[in-house]
C-alpha positions as CSV (number, residue, x, y, z in Angstrom):
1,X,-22.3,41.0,-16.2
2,X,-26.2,42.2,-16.8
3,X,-28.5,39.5,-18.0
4,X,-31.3,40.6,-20.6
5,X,-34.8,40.3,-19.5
6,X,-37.3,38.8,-22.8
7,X,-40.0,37.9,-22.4
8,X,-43.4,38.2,-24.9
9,X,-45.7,41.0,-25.4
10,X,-47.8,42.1,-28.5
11,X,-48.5,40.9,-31.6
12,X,-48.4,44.1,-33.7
13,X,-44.7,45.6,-33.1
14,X,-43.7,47.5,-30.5
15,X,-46.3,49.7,-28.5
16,X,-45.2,52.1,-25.9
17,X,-46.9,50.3,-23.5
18,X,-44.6,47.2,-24.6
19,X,-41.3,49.5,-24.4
20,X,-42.2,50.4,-20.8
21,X,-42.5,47.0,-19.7
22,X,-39.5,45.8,-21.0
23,X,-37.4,48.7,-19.9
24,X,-39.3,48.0,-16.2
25,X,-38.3,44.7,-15.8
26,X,-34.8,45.0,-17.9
27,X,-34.1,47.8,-15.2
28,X,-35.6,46.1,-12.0
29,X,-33.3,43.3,-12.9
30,X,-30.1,44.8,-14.2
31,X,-30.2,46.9,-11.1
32,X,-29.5,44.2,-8.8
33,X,-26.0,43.7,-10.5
34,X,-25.8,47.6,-11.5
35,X,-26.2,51.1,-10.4
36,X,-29.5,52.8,-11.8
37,X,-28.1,55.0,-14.4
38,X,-25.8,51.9,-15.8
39,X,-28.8,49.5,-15.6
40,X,-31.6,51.9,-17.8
41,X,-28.1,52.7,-20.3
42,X,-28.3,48.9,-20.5
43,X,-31.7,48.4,-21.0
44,X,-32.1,51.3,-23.5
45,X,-29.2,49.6,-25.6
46,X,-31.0,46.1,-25.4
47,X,-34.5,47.1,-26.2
48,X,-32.9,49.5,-29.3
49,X,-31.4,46.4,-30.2
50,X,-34.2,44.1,-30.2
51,X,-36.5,46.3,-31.6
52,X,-34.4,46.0,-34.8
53,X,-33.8,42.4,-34.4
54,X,-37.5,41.4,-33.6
55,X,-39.9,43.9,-35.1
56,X,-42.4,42.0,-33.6
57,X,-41.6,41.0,-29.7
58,X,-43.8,37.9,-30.0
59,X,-40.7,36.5,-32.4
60,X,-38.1,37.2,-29.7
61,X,-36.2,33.7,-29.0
62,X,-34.6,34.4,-25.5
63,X,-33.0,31.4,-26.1
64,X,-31.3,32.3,-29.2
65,X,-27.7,32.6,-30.1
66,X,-28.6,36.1,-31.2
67,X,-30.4,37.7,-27.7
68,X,-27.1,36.2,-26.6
69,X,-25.2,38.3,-28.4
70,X,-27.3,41.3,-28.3
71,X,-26.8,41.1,-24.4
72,X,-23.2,40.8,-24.8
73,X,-23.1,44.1,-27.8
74,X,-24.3,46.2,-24.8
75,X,-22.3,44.6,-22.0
76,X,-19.1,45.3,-24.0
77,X,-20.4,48.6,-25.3
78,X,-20.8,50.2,-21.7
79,X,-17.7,48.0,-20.3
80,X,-19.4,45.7,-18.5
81,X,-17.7,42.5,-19.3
């Protein structure tokens, strides 16, 4: 199972530069459990996700139920679970 990778950037939505990051350290991390193409499919679902949920990333709670159940939406949406 991938893990999601939060952590805080910004403090005006999210930039480019902030979607790069995430998807850099979502991917370097998902790929130690996943193959490349599964881990940036993975990532790409999470950050859609938590763009929507968290219009600005400084709110994201990693610890929340919901980045919980974001991570698990797009574990069970590309079979992962």
């Amino acid at each position: 199972m991938a893990t999601g990778v939060f952590t805080s950037w910004g403090e005006k939505g999210w930039t480019e530069e902030d979607k790069e990051v995430f998807m850099e350290k979502c991917t370097g991390s998902a790929s130690k459990n996943l193959d490349s193409e599964t881990a940036t499919a993975y990532c790409e679902c999470v950050l859609e996700k938590v763009q929507k949920e968290y219009p600005n990333p400084d709110d994201m709670d990693v610890n929340s139920e919901r980045s919980q159940e974001i991570i698990d939406e797009c574990n069970e949406s590309l079979g992962l679970e």
